[in-house]
Gaussian input, Z-matrix of N, CA and C with variables (Angstrom, degrees):
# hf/3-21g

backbone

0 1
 N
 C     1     B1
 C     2     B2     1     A1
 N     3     B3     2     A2     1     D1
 C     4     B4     3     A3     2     D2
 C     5     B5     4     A4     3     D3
 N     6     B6     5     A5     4     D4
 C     7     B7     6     A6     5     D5
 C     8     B8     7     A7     6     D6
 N     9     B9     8     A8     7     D7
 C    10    B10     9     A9     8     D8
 C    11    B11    10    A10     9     D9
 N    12    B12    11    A11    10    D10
 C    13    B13    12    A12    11    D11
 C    14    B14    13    A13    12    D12
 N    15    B15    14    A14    13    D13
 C    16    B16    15    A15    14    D14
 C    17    B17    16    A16    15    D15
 N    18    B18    17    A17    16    D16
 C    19    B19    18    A18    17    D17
 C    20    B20    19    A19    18    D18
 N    21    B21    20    A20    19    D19
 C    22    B22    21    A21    20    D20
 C    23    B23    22    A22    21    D21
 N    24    B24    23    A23    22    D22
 C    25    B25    24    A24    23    D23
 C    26    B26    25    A25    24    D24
 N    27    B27    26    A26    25    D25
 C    28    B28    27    A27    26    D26
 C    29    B29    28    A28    27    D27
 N    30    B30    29    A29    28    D28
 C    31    B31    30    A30    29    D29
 C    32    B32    31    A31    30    D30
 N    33    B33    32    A32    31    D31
 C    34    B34    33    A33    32    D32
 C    35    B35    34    A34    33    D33
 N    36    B36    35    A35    34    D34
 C    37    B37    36    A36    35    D35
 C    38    B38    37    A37    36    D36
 N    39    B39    38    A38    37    D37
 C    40    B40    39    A39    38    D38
 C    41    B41    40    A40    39    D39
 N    42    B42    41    A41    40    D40
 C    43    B43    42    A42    41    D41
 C    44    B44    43    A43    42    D42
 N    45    B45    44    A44    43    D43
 C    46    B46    45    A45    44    D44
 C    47    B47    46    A46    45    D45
 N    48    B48    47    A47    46    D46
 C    49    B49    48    A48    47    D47
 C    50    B50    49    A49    48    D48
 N    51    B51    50    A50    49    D49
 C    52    B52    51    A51    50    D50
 C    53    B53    52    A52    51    D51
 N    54    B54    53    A53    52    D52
 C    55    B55    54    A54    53    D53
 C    56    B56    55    A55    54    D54
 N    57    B57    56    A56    55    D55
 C    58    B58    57    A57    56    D56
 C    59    B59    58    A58    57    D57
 N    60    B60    59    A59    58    D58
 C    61    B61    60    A60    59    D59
 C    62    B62    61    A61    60    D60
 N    63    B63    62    A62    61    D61
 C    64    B64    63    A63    62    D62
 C    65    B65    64    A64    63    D63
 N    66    B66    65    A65    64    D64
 C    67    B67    66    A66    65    D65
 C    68    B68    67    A67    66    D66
 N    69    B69    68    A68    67    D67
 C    70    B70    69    A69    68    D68
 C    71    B71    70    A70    69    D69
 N    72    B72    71    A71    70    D70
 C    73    B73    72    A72    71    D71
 C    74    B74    73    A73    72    D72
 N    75    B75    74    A74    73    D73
 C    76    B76    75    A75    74    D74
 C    77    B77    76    A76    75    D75
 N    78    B78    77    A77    76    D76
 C    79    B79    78    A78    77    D77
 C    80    B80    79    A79    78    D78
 N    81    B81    80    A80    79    D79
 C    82    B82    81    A81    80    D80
 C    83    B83    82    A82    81    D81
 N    84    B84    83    A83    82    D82
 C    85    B85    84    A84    83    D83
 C    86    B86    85    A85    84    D84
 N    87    B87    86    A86    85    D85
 C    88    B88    87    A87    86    D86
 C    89    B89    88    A88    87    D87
 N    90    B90    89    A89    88    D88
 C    91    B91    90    A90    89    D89
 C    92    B92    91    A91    90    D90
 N    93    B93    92    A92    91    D91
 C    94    B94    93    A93    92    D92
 C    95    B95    94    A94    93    D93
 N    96    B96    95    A95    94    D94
 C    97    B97    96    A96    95    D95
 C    98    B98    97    A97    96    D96
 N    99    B99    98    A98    97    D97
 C   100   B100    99    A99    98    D98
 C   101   B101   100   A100    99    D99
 N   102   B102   101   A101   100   D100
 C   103   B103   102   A102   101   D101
 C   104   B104   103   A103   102   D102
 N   105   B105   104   A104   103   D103
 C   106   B106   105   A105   104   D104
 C   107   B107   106   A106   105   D105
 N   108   B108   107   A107   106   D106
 C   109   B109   108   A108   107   D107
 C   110   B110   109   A109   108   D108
 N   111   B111   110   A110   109   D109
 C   112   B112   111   A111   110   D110
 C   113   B113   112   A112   111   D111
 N   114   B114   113   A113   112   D112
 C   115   B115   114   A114   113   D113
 C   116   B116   115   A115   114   D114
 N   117   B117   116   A116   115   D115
 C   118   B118   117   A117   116   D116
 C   119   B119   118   A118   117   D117
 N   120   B120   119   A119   118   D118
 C   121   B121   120   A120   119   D119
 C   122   B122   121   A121   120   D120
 N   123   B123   122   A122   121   D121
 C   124   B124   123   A123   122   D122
 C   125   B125   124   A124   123   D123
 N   126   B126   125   A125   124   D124
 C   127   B127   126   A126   125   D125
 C   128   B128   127   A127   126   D126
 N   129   B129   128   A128   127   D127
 C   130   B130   129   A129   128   D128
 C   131   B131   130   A130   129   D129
 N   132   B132   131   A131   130   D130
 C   133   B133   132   A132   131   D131
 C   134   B134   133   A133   132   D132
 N   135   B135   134   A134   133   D133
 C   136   B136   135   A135   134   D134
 C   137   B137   136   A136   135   D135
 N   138   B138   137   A137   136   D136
 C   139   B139   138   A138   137   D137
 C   140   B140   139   A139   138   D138
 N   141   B141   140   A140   139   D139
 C   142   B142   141   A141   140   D140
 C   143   B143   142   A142   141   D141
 N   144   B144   143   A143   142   D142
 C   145   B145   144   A144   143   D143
 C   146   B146   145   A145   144   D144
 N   147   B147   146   A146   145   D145
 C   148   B148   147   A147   146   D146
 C   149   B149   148   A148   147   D147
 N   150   B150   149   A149   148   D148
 C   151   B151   150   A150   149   D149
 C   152   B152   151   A151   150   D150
 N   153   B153   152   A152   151   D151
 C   154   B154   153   A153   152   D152
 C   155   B155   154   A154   153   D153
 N   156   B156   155   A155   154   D154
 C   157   B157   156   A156   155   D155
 C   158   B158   157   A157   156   D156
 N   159   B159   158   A158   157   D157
 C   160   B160   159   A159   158   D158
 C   161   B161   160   A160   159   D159
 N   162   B162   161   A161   160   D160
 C   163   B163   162   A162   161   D161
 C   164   B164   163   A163   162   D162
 N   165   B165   164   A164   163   D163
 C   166   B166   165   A165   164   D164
 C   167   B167   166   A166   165   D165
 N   168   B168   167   A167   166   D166
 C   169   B169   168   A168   167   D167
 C   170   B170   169   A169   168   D168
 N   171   B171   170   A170   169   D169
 C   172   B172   171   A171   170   D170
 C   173   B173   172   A172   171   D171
 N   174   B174   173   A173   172   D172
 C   175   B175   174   A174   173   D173
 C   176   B176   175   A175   174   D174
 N   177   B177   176   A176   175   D175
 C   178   B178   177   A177   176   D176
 C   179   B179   178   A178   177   D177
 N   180   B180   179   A179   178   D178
 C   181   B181   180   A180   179   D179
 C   182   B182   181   A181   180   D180
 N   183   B183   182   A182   181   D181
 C   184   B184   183   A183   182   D182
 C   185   B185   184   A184   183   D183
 N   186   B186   185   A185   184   D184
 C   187   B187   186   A186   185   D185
 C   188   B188   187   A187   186   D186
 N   189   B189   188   A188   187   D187
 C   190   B190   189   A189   188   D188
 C   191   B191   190   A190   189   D189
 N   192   B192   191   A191   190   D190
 C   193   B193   192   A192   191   D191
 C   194   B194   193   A193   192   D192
 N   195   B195   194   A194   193   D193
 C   196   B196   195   A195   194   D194
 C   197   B197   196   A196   195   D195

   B1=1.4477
   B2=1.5276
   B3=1.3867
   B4=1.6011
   B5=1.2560
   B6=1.4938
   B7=1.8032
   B8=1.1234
   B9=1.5485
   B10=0.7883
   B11=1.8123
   B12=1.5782
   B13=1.3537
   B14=2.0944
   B15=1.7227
   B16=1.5816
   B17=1.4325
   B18=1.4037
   B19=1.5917
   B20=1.3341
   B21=1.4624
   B22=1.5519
   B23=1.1816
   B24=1.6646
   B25=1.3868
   B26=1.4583
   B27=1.4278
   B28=1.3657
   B29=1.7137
   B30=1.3580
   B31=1.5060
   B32=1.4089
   B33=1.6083
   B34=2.0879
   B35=1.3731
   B36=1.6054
   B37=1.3598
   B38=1.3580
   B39=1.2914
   B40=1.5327
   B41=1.4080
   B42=1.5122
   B43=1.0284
   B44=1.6395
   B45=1.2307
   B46=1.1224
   B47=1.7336
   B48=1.0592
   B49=1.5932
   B50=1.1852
   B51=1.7723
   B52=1.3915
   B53=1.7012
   B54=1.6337
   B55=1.1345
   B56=1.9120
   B57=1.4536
   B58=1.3531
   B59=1.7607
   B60=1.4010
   B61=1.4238
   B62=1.9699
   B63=1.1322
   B64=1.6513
   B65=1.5065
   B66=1.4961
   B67=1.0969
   B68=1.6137
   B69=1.7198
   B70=1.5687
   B71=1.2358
   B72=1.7599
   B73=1.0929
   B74=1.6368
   B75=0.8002
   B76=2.0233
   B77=1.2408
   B78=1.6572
   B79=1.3953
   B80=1.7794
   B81=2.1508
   B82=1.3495
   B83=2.1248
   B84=0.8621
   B85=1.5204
   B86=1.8360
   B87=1.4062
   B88=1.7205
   B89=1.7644
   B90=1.3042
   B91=1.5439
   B92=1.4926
   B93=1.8004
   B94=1.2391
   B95=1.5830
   B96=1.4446
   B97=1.5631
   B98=1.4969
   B99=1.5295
   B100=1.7324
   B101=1.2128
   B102=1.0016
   B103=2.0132
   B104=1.5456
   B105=1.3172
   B106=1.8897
   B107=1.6327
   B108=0.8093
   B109=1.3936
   B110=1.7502
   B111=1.5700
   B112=1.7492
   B113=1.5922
   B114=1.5535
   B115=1.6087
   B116=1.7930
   B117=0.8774
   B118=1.9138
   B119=1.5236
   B120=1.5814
   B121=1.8064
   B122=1.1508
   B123=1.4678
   B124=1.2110
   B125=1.6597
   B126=1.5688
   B127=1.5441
   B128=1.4602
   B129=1.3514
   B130=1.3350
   B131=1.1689
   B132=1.6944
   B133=1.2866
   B134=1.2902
   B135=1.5450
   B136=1.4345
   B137=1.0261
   B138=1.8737
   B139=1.9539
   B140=1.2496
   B141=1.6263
   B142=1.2525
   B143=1.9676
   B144=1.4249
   B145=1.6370
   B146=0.9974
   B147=2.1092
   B148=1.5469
   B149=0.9655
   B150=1.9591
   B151=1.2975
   B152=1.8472
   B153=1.8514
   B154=1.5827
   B155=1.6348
   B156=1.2650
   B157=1.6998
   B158=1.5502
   B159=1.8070
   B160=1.5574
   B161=1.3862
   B162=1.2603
   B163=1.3238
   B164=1.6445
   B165=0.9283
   B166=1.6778
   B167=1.5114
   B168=1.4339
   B169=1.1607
   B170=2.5690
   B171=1.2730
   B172=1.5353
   B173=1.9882
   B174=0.8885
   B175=1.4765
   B176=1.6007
   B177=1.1999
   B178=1.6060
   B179=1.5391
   B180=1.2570
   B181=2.0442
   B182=0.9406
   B183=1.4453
   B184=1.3397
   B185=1.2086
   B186=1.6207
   B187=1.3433
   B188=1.7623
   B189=1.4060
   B190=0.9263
   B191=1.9489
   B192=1.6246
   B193=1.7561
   B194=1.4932
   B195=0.8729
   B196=1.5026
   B197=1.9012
   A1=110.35
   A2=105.66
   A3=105.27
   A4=106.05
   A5=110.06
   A6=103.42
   A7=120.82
   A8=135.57
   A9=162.82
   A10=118.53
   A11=112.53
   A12=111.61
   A13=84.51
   A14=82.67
   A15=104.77
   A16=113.51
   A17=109.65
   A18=111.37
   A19=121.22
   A20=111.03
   A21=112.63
   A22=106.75
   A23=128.83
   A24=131.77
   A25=113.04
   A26=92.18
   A27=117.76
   A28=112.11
   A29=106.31
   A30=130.43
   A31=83.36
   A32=94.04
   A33=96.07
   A34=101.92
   A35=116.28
   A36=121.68
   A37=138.36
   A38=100.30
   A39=134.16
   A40=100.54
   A41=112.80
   A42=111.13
   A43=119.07
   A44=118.11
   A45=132.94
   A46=145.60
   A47=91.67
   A48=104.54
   A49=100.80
   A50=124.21
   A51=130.17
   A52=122.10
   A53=93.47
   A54=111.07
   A55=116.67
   A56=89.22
   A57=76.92
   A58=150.75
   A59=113.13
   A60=144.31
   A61=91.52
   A62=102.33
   A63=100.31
   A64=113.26
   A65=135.97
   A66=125.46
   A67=121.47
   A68=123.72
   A69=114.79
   A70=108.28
   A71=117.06
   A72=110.70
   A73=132.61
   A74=104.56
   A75=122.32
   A76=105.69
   A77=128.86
   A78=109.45
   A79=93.44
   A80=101.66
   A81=89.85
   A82=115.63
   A83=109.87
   A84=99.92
   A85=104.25
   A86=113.70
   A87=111.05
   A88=86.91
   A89=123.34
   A90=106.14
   A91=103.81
   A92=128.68
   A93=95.12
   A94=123.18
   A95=102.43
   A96=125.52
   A97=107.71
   A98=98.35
   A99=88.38
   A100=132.28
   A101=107.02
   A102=124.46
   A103=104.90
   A104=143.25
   A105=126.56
   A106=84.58
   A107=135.69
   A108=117.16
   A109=108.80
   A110=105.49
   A111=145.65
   A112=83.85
   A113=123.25
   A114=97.23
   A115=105.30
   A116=116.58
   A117=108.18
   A118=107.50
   A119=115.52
   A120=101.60
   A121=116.14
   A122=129.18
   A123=127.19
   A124=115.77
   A125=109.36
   A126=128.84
   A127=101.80
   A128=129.55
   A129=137.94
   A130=112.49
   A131=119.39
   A132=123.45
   A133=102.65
   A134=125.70
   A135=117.79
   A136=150.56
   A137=90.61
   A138=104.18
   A139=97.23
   A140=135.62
   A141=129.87
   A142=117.94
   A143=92.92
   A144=109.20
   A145=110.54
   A146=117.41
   A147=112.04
   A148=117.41
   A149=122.06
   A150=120.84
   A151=121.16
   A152=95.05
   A153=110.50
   A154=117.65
   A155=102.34
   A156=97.19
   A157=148.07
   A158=93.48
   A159=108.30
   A160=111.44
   A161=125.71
   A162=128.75
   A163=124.50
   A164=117.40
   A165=128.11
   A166=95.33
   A167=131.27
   A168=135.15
   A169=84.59
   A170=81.62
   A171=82.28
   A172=97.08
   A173=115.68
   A174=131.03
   A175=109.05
   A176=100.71
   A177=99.31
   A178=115.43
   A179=104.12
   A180=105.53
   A181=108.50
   A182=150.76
   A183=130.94
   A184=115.98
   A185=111.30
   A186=103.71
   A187=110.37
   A188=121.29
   A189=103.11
   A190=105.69
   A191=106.04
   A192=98.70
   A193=121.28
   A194=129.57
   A195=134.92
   A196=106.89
   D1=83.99
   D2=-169.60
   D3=-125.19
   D4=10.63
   D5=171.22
   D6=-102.82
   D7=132.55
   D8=-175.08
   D9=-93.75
   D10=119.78
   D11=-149.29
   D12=-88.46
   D13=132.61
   D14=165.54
   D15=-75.75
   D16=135.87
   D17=138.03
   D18=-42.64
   D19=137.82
   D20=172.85
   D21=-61.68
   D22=178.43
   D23=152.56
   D24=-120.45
   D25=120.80
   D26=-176.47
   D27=-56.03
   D28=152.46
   D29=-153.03
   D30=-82.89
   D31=135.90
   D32=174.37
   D33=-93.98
   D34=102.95
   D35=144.65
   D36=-45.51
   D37=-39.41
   D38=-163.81
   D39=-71.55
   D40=-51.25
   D41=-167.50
   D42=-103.91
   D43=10.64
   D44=127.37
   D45=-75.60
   D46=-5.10
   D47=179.90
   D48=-92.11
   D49=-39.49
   D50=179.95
   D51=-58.76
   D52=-35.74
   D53=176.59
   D54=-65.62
   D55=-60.40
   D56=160.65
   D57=-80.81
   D58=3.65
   D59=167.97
   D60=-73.41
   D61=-64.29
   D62=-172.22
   D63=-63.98
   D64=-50.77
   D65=171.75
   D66=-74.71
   D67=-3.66
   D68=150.91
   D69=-59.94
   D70=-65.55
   D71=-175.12
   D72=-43.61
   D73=-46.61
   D74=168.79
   D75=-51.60
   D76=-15.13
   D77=-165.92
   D78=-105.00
   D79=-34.10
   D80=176.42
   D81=-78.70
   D82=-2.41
   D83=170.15
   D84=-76.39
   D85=-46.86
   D86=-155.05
   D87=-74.79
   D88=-67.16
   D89=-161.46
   D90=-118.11
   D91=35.34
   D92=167.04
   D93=121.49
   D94=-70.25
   D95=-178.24
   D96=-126.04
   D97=148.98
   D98=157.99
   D99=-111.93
   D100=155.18
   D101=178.07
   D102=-63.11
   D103=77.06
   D104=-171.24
   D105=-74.65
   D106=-24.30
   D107=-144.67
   D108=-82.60
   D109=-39.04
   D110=-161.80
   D111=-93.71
   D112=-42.96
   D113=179.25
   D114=-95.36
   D115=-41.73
   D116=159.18
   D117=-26.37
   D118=-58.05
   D119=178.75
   D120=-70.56
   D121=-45.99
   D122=179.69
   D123=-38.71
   D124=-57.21
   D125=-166.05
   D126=-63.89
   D127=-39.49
   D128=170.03
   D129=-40.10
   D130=-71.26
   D131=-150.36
   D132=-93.05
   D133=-7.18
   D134=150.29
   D135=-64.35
   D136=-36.79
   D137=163.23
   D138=-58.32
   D139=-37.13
   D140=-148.73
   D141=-75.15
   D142=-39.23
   D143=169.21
   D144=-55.26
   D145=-57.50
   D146=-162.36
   D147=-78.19
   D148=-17.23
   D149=168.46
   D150=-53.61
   D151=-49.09
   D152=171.37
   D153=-51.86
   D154=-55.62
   D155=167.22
   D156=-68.43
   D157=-18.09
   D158=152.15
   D159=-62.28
   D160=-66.25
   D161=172.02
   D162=-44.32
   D163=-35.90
   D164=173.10
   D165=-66.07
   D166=-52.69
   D167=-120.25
   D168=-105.24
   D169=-24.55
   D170=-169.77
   D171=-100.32
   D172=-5.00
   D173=163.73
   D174=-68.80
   D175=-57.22
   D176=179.99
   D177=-60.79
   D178=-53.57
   D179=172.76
   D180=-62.90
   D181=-8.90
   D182=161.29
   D183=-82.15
   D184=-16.13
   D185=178.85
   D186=-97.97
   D187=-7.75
   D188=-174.88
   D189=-98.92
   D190=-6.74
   D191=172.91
   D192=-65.16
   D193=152.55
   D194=-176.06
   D195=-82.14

């Protein structure tokens, strides 16, 4: 019994909000107007990866510390 219970890791807002701040903006520089709807999905499924790959990525170092 040598594991020790982790803190979760918290959901990146932050870095979904950026995401979606940067691709409104990108839509009003290229044509004008923006897409909320096309950057709402975009910003979603990005927090959603980097959240998954933080988590993948902090899965592995626990498994590889002694």
């Amino acid at each position: 019994m040598t594991d020790v219970a982790q803190a979760p890791l918290p959901f990146p807002v932050a870095e979904g909000a950026a995401i979606f701040i940067g691709v409104v903006a990108w839509d009003v520089l290229a044509a004008g107007e923006p897409e909320l709807v096309k950057a709402l999905l975009i910003a979603v499924i990005g927090a959603l990866v980097w959240y998954g790959a933080r988590g993948w990525l902090a899965s592995n170092r626990r498994k590889r510390t002694p």
